[in-house]
Every structure is written in structure tokens, then in C-alpha cells.
mmCIF file of the N, C-alpha and C atoms, coordinates in Angstrom:
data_MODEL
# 
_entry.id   MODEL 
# 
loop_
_atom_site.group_PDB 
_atom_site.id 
_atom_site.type_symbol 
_atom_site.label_atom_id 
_atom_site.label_alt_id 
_atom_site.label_comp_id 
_atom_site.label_asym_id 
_atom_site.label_entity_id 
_atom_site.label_seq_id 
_atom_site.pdbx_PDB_ins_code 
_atom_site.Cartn_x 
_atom_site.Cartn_y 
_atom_site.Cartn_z 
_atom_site.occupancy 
_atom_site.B_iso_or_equiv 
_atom_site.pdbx_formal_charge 
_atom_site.auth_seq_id 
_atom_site.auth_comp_id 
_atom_site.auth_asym_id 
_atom_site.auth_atom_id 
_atom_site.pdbx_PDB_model_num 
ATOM 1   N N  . UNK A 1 1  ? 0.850   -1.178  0.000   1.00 0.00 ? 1  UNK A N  1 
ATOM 2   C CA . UNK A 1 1  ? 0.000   0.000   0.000   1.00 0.00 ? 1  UNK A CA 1 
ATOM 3   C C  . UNK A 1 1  ? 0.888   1.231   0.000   1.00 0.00 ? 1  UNK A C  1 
ATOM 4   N N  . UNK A 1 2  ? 0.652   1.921   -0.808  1.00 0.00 ? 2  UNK A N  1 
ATOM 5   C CA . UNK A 1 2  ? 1.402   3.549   -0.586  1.00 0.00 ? 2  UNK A CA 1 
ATOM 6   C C  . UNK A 1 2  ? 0.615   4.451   0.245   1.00 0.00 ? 2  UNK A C  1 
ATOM 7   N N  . UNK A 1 3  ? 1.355   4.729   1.082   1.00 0.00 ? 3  UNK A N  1 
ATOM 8   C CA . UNK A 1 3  ? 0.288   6.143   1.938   1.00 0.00 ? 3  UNK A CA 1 
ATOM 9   C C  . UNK A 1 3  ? 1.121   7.408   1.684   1.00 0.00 ? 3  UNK A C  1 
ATOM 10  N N  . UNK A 1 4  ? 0.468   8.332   1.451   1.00 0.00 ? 4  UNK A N  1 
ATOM 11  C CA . UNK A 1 4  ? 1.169   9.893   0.717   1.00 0.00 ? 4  UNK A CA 1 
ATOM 12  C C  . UNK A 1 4  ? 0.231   10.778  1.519   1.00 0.00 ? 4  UNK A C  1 
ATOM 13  N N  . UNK A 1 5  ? 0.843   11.622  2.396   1.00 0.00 ? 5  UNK A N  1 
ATOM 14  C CA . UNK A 1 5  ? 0.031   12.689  2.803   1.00 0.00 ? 5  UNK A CA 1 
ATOM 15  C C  . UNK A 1 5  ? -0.507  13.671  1.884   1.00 0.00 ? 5  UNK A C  1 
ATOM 16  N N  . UNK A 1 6  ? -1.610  14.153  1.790   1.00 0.00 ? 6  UNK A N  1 
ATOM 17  C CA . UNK A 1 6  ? -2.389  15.663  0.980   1.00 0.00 ? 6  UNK A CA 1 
ATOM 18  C C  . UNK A 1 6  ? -2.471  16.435  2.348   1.00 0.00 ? 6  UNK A C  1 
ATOM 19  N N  . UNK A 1 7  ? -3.028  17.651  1.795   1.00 0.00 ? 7  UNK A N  1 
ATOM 20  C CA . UNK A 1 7  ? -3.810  18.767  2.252   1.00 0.00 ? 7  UNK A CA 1 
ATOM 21  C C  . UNK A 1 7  ? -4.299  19.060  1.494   1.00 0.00 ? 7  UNK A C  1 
ATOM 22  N N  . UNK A 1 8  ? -5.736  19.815  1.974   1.00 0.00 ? 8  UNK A N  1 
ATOM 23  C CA . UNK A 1 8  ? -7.033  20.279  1.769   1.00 0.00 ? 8  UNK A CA 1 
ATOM 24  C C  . UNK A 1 8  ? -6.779  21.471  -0.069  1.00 0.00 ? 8  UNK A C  1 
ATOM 25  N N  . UNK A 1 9  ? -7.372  20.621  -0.967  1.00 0.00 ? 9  UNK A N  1 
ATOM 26  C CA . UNK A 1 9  ? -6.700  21.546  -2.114  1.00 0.00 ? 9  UNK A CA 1 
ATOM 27  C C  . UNK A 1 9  ? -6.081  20.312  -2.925  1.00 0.00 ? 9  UNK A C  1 
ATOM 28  N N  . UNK A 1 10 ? -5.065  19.809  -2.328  1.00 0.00 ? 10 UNK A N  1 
ATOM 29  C CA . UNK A 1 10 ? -4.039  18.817  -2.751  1.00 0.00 ? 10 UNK A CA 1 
ATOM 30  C C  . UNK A 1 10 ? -4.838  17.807  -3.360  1.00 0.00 ? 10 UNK A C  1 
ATOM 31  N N  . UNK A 1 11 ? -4.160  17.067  -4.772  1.00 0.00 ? 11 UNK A N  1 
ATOM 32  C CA . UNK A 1 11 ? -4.677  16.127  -5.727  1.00 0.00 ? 11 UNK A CA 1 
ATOM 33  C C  . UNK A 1 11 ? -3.056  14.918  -5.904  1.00 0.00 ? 11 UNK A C  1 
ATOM 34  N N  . UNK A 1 12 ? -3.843  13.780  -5.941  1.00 0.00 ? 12 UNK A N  1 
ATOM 35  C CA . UNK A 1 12 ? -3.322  12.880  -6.531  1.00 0.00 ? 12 UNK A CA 1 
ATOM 36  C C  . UNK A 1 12 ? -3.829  12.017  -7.793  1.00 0.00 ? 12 UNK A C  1 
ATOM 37  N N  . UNK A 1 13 ? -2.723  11.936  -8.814  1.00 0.00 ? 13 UNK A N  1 
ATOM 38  C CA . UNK A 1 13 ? -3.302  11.631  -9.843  1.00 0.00 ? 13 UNK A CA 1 
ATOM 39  C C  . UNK A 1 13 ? -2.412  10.010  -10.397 1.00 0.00 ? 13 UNK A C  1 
ATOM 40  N N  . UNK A 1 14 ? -3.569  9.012   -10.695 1.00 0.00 ? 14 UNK A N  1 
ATOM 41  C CA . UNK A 1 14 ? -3.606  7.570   -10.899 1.00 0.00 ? 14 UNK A CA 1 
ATOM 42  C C  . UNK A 1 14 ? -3.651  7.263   -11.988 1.00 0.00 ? 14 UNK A C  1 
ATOM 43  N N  . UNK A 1 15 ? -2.936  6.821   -13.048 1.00 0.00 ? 15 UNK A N  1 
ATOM 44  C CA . UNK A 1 15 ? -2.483  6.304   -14.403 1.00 0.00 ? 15 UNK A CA 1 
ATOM 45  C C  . UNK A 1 15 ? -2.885  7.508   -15.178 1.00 0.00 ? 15 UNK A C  1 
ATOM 46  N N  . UNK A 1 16 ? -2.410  8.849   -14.879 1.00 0.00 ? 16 UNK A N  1 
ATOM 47  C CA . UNK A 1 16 ? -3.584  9.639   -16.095 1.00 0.00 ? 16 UNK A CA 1 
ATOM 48  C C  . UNK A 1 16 ? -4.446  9.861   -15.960 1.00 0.00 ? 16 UNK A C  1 
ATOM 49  N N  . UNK A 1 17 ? -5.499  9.361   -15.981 1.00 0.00 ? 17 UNK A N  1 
ATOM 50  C CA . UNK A 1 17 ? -7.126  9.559   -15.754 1.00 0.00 ? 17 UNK A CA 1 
ATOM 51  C C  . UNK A 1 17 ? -7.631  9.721   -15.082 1.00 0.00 ? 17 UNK A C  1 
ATOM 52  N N  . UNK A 1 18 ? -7.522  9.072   -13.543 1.00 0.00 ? 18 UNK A N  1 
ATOM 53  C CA . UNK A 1 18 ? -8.010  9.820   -12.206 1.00 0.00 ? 18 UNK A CA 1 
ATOM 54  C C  . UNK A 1 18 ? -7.075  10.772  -11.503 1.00 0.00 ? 18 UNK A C  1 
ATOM 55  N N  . UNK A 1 19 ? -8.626  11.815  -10.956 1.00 0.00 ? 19 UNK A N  1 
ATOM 56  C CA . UNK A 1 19 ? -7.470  12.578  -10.205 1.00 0.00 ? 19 UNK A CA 1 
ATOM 57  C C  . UNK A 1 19 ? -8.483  12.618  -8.649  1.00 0.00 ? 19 UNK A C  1 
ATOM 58  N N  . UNK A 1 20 ? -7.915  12.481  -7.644  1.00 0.00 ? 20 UNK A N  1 
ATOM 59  C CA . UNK A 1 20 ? -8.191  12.252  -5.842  1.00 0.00 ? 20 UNK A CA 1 
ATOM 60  C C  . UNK A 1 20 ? -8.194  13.681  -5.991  1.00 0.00 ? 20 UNK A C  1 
ATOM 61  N N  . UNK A 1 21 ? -9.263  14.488  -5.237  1.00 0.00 ? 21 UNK A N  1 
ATOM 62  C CA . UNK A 1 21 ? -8.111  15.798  -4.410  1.00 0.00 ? 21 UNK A CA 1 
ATOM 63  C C  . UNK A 1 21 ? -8.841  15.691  -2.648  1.00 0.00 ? 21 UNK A C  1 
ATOM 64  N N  . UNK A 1 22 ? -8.537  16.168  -2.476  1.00 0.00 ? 22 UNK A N  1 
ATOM 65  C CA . UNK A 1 22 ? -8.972  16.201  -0.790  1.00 0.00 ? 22 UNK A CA 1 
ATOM 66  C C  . UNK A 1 22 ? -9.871  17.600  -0.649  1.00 0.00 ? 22 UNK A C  1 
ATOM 67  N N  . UNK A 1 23 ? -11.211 17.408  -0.330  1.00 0.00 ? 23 UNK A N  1 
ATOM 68  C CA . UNK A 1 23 ? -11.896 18.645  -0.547  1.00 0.00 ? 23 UNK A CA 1 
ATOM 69  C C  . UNK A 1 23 ? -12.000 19.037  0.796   1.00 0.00 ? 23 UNK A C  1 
ATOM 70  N N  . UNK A 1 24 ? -12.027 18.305  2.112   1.00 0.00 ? 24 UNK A N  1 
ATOM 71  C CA . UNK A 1 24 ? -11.843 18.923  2.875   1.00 0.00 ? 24 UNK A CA 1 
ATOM 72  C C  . UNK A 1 24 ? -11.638 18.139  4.036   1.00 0.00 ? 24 UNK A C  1 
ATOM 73  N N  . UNK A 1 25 ? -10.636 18.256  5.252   1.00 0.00 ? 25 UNK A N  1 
ATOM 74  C CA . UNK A 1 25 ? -10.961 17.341  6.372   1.00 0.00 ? 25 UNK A CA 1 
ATOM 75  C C  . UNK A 1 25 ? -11.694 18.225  7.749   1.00 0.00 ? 25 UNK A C  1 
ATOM 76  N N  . UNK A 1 26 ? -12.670 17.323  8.200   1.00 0.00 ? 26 UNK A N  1 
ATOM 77  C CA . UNK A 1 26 ? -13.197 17.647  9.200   1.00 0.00 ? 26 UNK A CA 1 
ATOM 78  C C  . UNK A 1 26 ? -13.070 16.546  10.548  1.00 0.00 ? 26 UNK A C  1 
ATOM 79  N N  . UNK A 1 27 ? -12.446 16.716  11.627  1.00 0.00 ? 27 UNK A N  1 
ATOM 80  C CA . UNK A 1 27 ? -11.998 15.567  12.659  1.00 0.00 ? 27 UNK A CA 1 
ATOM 81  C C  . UNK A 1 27 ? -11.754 14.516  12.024  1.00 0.00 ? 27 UNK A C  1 
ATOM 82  N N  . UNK A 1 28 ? -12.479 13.586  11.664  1.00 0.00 ? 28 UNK A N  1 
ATOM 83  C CA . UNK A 1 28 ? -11.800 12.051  11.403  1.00 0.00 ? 28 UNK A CA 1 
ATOM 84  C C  . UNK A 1 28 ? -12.238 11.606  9.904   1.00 0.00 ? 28 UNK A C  1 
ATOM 85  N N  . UNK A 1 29 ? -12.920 12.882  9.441   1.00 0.00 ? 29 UNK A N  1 
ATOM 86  C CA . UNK A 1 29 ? -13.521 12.595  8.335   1.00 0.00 ? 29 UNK A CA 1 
ATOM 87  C C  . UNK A 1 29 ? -12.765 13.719  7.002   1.00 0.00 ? 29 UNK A C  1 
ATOM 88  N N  . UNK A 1 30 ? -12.228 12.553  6.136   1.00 0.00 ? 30 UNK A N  1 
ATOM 89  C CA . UNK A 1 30 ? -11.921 13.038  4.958   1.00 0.00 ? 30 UNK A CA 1 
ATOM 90  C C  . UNK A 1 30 ? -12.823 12.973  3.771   1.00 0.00 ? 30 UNK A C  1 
ATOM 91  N N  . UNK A 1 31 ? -13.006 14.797  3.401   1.00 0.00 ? 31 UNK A N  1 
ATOM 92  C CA . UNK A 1 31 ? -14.050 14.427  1.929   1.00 0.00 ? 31 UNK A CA 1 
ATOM 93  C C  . UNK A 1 31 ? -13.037 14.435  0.546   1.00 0.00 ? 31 UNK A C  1 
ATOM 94  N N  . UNK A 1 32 ? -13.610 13.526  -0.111  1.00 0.00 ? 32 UNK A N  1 
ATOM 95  C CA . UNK A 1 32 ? -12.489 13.535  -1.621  1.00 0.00 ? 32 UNK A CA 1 
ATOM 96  C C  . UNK A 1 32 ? -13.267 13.661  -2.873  1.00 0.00 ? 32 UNK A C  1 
ATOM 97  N N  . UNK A 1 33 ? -13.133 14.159  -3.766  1.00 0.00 ? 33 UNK A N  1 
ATOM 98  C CA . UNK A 1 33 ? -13.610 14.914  -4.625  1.00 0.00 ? 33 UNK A CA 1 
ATOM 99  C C  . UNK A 1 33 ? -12.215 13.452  -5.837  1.00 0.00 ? 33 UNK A C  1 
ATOM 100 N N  . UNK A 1 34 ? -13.690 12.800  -6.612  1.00 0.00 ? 34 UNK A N  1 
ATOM 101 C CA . UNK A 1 34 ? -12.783 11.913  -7.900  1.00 0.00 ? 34 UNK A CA 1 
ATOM 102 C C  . UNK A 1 34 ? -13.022 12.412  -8.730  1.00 0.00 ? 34 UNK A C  1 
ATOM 103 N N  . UNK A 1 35 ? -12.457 13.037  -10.048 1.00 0.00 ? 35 UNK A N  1 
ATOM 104 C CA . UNK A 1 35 ? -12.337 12.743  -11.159 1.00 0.00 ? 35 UNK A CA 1 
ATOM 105 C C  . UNK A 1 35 ? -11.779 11.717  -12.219 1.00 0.00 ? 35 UNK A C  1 
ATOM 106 N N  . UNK A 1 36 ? -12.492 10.923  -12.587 1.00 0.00 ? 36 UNK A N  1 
ATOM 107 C CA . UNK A 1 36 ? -12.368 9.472   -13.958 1.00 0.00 ? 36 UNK A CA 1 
ATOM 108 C C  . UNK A 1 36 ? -13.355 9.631   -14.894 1.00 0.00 ? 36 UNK A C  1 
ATOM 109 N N  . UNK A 1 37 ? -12.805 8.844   -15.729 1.00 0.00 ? 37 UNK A N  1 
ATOM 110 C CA . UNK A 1 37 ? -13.577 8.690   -16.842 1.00 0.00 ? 37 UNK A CA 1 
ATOM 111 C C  . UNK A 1 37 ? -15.167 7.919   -16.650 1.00 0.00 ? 37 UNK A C  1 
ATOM 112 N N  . UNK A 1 38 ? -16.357 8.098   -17.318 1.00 0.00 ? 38 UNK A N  1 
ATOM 113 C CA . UNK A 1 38 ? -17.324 7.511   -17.250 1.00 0.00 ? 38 UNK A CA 1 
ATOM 114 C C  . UNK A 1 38 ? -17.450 6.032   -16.736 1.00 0.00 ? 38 UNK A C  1 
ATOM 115 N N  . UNK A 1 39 ? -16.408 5.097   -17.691 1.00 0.00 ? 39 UNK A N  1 
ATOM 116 C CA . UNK A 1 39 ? -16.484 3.874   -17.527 1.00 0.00 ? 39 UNK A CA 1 
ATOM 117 C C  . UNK A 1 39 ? -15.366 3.120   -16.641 1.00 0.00 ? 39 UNK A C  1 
ATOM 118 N N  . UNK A 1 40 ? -14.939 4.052   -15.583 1.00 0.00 ? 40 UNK A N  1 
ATOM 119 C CA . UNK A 1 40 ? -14.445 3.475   -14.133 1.00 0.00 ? 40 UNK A CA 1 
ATOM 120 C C  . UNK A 1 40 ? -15.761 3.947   -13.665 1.00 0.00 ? 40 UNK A C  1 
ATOM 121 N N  . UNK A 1 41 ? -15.708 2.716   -12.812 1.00 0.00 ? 41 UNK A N  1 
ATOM 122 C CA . UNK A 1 41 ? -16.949 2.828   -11.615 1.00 0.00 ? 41 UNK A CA 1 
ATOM 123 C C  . UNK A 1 41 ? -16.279 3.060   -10.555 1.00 0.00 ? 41 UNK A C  1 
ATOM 124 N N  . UNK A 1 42 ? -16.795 3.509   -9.428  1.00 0.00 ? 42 UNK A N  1 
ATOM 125 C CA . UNK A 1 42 ? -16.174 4.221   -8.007  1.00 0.00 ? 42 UNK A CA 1 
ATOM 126 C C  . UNK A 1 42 ? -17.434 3.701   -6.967  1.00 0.00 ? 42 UNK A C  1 
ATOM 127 N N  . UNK A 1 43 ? -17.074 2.518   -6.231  1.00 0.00 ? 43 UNK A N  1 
ATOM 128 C CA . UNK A 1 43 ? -17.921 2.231   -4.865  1.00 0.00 ? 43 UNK A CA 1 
ATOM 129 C C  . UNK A 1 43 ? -17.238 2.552   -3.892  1.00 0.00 ? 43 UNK A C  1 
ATOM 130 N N  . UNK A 1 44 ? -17.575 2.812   -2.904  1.00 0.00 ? 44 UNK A N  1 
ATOM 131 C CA . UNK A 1 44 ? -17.352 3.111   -1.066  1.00 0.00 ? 44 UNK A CA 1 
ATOM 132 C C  . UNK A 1 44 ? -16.767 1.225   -1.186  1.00 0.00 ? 44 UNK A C  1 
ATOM 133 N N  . UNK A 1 45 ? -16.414 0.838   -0.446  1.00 0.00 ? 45 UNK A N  1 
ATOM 134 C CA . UNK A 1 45 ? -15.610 -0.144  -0.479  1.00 0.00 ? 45 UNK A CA 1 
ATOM 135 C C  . UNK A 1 45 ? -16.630 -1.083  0.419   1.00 0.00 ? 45 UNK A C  1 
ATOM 136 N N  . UNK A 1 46 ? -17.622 -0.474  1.225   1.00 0.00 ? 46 UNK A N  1 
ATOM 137 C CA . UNK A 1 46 ? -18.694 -1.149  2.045   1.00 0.00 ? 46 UNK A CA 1 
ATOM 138 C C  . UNK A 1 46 ? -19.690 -1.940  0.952   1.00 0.00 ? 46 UNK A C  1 
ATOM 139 N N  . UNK A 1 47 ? -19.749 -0.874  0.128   1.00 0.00 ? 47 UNK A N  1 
ATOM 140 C CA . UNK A 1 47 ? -21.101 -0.758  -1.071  1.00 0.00 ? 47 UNK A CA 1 
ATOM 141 C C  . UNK A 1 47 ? -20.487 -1.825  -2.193  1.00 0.00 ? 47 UNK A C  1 
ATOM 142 N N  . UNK A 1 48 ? -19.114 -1.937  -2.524  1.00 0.00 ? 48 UNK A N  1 
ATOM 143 C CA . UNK A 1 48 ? -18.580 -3.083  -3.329  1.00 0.00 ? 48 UNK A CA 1 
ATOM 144 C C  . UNK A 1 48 ? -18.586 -4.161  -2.534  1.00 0.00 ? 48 UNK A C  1 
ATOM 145 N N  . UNK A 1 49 ? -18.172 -4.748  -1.622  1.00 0.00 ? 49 UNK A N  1 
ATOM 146 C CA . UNK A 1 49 ? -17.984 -6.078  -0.812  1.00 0.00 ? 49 UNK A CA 1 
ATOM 147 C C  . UNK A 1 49 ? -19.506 -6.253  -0.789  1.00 0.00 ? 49 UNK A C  1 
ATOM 148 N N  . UNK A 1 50 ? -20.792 -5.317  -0.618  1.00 0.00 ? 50 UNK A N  1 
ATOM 149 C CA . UNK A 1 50 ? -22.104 -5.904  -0.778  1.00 0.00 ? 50 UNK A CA 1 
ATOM 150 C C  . UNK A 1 50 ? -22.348 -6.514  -2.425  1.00 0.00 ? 50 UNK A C  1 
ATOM 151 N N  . UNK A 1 51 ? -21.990 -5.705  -3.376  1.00 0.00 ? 51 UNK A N  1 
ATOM 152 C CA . UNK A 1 51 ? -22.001 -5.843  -4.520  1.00 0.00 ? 51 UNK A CA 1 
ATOM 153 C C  . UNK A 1 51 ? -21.751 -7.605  -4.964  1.00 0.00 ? 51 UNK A C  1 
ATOM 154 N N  . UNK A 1 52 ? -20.546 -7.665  -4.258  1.00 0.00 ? 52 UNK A N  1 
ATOM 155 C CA . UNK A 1 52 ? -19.775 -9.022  -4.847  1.00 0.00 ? 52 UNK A CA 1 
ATOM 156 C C  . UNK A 1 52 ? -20.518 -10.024 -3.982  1.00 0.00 ? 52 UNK A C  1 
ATOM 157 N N  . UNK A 1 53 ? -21.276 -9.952  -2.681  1.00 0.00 ? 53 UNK A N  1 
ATOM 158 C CA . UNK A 1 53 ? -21.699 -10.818 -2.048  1.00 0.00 ? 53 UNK A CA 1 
ATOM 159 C C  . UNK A 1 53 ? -23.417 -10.986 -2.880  1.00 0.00 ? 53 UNK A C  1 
ATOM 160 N N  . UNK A 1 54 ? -23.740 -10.024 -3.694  1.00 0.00 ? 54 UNK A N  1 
ATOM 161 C CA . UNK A 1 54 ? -24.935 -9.888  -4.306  1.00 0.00 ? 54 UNK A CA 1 
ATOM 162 C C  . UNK A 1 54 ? -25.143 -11.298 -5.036  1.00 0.00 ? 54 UNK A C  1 
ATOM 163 N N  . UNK A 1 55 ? -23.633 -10.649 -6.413  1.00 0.00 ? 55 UNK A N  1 
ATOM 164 C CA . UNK A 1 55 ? -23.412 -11.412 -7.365  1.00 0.00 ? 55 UNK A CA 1 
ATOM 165 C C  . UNK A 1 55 ? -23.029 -12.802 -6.744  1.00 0.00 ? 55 UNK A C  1 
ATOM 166 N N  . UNK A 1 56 ? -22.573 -13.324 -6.078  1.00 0.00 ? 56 UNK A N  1 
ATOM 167 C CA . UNK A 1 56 ? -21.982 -15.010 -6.098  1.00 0.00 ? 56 UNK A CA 1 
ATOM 168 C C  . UNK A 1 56 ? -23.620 -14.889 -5.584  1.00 0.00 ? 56 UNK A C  1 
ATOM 169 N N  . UNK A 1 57 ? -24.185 -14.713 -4.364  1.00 0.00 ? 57 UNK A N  1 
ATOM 170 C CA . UNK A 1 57 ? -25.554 -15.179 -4.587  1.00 0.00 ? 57 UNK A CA 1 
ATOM 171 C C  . UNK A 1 57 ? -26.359 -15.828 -5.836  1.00 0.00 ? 57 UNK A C  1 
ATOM 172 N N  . UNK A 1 58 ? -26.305 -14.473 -6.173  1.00 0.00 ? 58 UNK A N  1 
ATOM 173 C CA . UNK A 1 58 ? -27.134 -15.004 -8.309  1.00 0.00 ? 58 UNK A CA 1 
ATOM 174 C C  . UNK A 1 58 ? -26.641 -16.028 -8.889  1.00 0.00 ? 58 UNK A C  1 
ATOM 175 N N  . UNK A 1 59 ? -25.227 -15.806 -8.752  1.00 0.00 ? 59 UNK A N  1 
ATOM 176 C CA . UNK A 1 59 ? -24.413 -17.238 -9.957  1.00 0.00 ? 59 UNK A CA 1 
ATOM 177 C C  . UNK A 1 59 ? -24.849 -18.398 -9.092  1.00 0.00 ? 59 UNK A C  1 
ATOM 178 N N  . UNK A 1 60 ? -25.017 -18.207 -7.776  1.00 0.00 ? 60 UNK A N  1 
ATOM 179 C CA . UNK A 1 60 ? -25.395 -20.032 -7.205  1.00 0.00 ? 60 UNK A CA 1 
ATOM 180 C C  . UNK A 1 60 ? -26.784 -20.018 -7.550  1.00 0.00 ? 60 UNK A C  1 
ATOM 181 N N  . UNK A 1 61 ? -27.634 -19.032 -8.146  1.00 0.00 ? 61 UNK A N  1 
ATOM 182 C CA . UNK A 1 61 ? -29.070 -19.960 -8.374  1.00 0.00 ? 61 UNK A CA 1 
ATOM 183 C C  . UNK A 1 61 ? -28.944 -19.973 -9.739  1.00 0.00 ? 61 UNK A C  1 
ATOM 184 N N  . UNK A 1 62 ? -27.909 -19.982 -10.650 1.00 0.00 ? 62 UNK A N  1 
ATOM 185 C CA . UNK A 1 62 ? -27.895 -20.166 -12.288 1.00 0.00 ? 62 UNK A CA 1 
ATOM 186 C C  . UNK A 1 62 ? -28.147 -21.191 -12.616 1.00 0.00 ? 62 UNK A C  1 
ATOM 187 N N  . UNK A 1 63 ? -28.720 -22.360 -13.320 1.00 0.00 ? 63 UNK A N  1 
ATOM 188 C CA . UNK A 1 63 ? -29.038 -22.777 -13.517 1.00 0.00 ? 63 UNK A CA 1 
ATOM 189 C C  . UNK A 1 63 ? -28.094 -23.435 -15.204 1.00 0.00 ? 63 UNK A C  1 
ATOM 190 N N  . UNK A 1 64 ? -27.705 -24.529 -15.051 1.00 0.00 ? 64 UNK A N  1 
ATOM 191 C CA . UNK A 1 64 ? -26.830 -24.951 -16.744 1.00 0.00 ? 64 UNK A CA 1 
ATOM 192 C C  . UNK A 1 64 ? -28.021 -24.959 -17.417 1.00 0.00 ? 64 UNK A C  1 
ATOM 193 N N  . UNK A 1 65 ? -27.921 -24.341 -18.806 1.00 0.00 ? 65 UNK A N  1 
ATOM 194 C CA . UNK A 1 65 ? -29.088 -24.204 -19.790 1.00 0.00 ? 65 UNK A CA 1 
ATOM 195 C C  . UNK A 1 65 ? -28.899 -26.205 -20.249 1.00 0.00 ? 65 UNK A C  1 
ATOM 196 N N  . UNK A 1 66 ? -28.320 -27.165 -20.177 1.00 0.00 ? 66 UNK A N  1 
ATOM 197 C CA . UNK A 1 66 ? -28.416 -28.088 -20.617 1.00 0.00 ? 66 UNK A CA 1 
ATOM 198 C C  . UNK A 1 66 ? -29.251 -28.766 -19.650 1.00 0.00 ? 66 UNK A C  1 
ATOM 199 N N  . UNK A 1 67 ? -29.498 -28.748 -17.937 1.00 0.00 ? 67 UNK A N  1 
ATOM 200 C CA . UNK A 1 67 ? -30.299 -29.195 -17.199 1.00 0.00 ? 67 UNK A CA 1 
ATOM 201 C C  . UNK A 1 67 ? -31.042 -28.443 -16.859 1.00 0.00 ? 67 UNK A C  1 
ATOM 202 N N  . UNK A 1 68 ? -31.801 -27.482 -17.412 1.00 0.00 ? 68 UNK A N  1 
ATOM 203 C CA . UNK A 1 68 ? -33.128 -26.403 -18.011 1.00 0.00 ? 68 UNK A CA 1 
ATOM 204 C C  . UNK A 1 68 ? -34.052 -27.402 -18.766 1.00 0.00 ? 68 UNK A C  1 
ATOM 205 N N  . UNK A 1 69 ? -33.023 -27.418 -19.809 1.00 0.00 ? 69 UNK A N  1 
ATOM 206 C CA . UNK A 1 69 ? -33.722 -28.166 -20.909 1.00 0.00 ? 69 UNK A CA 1 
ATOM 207 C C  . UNK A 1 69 ? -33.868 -29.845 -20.103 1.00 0.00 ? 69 UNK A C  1 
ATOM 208 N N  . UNK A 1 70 ? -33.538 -30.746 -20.010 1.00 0.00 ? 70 UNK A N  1 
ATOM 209 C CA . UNK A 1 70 ? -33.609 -31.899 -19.541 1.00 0.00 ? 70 UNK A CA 1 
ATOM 210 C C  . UNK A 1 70 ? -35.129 -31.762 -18.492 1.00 0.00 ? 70 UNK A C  1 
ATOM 211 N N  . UNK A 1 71 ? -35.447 -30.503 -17.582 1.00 0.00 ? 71 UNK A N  1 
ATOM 212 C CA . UNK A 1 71 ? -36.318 -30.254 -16.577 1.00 0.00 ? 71 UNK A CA 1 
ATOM 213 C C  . UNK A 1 71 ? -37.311 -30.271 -17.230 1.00 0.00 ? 71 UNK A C  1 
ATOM 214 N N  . UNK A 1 72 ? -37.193 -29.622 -18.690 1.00 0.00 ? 72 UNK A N  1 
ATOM 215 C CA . UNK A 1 72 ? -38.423 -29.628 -19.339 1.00 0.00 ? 72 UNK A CA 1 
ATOM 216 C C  . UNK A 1 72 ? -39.056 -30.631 -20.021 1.00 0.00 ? 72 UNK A C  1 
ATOM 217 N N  . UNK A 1 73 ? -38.538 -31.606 -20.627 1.00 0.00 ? 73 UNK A N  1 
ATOM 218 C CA . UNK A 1 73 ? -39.126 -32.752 -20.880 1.00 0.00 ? 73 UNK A CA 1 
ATOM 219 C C  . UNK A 1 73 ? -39.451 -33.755 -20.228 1.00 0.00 ? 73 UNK A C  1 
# 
């Protein structure tokens, strides 16, 4: 992990395309302001780990289209 201090103003910028800046800290809470392109997505890291626990849910009720078909006859 790299940790790099900012201040309030201060930007860090990730392959080119994103840029972090730190819009403001208040006691324990840092606000950050992203700029990326449309097709990076950006979750809270709470809101992704729900995401991925969504998806394996779904894929275990998928069903093989070859024992679909077999159910039906």
C-alpha cells in the first residue's frame, strides 16, 4: 500500500485519468472529490464487498441451460 500525505486543495493523480483531491478534512472525516472517466466505476468499499456478495448469490441460483432443458421434458 502507498500512503502519501495531501492537504485540503491537494490532488493525486492515478495512471492519467483519475485525479483524488482532498476537498476537505473535518476531525476524522476526509471528503475527496474523484475525477475518472465515465467507464471506471467508483464504490465506497462497504457498497462493493455488498455488490460481490450480491453477485456469487445469483451465480449459485444459475441454472446450466443443458439441465433447463432436460427439466423440461
Amino acid at each position: 500500500m502507498l500512503v502519501l500525505g495531501r492537504k485540503k486543495g491537494e490532488s493525486i493523480i492515478i495512471d492519467d485519468q483519475i485525479e483524488i483531491t482532498i476537498n476537505s478534512v473535518e476531525g476524522e472525516t476526509v471528503k475527496l472529490g474523484i475525477e475518472a472517466p465515465r467507464h471506471i466505476t467508483i464504490h465506497r468499499k462497504e457498497v462493493y464487498l455488498e455488490i460481490q456478495e450480491e453477485n456469487k448469490k445469483a451465480m449459485s441460483n444459475v441454472i446450466d441451460i443443458g439441465d433447463f432443458l432436460k427439466m423440461k421434458k
